[in-house]
N, C-alpha and C positions, 0 to 999 in steps of 0.2 A: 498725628493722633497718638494718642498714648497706647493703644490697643499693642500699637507694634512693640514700643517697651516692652510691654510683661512679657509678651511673646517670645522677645529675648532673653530675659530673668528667666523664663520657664525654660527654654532652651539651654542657659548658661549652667542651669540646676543638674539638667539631664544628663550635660555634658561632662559634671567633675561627678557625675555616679559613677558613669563607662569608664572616667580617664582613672576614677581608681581602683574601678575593679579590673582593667586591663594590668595595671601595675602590681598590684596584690600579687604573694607571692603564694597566698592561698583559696583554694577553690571559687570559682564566680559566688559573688554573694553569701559568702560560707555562713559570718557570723551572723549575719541576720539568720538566717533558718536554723541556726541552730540556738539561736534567742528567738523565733519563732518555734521551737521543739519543747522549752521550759515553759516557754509562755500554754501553750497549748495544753501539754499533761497540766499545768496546775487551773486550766480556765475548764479540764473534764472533771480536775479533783470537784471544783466549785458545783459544777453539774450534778457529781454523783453525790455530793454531799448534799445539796438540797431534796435526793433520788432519798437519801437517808432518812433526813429528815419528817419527808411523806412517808415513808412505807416502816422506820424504824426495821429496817434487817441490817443484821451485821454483815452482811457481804459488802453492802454499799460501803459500810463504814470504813472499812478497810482498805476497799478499791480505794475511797478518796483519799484516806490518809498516805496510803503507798504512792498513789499520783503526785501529792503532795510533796511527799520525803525525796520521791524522785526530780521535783523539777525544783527543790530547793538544793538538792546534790548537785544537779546537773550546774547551774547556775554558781556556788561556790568553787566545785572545779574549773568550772570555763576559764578564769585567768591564766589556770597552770597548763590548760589544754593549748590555748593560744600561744602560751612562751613555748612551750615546745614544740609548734608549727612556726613561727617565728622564729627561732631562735637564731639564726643566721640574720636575721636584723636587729635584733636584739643585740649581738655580739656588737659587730659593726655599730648599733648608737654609743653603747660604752665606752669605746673607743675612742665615738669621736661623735658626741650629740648634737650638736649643734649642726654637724653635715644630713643628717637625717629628715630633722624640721628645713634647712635650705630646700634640700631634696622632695620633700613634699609640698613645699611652697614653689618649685620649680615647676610640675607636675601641670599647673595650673595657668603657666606662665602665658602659653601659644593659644590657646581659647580664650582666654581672659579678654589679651589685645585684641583676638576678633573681634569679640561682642563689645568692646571699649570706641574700636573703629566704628561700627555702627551706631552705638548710643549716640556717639559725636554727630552723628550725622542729623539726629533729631535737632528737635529745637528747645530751647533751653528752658521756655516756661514749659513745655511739657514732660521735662524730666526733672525738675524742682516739683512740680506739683506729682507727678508719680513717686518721687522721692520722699514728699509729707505722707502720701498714702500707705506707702511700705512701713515706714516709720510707726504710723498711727496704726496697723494692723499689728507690728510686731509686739509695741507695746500692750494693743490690744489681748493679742494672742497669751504673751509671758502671767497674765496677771488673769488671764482666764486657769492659765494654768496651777497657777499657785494658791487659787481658789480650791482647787479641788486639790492639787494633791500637797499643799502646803511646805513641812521641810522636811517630806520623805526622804527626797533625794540626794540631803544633805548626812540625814543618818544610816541610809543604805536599809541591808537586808536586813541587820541586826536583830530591831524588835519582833519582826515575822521569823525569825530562829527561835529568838527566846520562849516569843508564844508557842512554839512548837514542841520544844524539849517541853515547856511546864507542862503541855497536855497531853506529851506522851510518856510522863511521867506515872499516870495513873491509867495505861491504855483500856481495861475490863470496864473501866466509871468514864471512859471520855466522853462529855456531850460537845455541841456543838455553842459554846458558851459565848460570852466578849473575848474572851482570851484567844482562844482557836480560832476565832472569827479574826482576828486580827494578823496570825498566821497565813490565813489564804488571803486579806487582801491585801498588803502589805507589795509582793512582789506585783501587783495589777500598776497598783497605785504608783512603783517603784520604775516598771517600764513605759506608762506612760509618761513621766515626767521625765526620763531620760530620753525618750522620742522627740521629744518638744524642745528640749536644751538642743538637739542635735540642730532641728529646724532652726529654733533662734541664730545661732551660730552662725547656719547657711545663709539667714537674711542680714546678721552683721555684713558677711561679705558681699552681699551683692548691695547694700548701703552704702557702704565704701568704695564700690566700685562707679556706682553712682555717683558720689562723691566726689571721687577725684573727676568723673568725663566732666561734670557740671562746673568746676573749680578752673579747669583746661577752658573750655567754654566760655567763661568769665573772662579770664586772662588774656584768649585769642581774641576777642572782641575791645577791649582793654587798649592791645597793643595795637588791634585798626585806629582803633581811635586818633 
């Protein structure tokens, strides 16, 4: 049955979360909550802004713009904050980059073959056809997401700064315009399609891990012959 596949994909998923936060040289789960910490002031700025917008008091207006300015801060530093919590791996890739990526492809190396040993153990139309399904979701998946957040992701924060300098340009007159508006959704739209690239990515690899047991498969059967 295929049941037991995904079972394993779901497990193989769980397993390079632990194997890299074990490895990390910094705090369990660091960057997420702390891209969970930006993400959140600018999803209160959104709240206290529409608090604005109903009630028209300038306290709100300010709460949300300051949330704002804050988790567009936060989000610009974070690159410089991680190199220097890094920076002792940073040094060592310099050095010598290509032992890094080995190193992180190594990482993956001792679970991988487990769950490759059990796939094998299936049967080969039912990890071809769980193969077309993974396939047909991921495609599915990428092209849900490009619907909604199209080439955010390609242009980054950018346009949600600019919007922001233009409308705190005139802070006494600022409404809550297209321009401004485009300021706070900008980083929503930004994180969820770098979520979604992350996932894609994860299902590249478990495709190709598929891939190759199905390919093995073929061949061992090939050579009975």
């Amino acid at each position: 049955m295929s049941d037991s596949i995904y079972r394993a994909l779901k497990g193989l998923s769980r397993k390079e979360n632990i194997n890299h936060n074990t490895h990390s040289n910094l705090p369990n789960q660091f960057e997420i909550k702390v891209y969970f910490t930006y993400l959140t002031s600018i999803i209160v700025a959104i709240i206290v802004a529409f608090l604005w917008q109903l009630t028209q008091l300038e306290p709100f207006k300010l709460t949300s713009l300051i949330l704002l300015m804050l988790g567009y801060i936060g989000i610009i530093i974070h690159p410089a904050v991680v190199f220097f919590l890094r920076r002792k791996e940073i040094k060592d890739s310099i050095k010598n980059p290509l032992a890094v990526l080995y190193n992180n492809a190594k990482m993956n190396d001792c679970f991988d073959k487990k769950y490759m040993g059990f796939l094998h153990s299936k049967s080969l139309d039912d990890l071809e056809f769980t193969l077309l399904e993974v396939k047909a979701e991921k495609t599915a998946f990428e092209k849900r997401t490009a619907l909604l957040v199209g080439s955010i992701e390609r242009v980054g924060f950018a346009p949600g700064v600019l919007a922001l300098l233009i409308s705190l340009d005139k802070l006494n007159e600022i409404e809550l315009d297209w321009v401004l508006s485009i300021a706070y959704a900008i980083p929503i739209l930004y994180f969820f399609g770098a979520f979604s690239h992350i996932l894609a990515t994860k299902m590249n690899r478990h495709i190709a891990i598929l891939e190759l047991v199905i390919e093995k498969k073929k061949h061992t059967r090939v050579n009975s012959e």
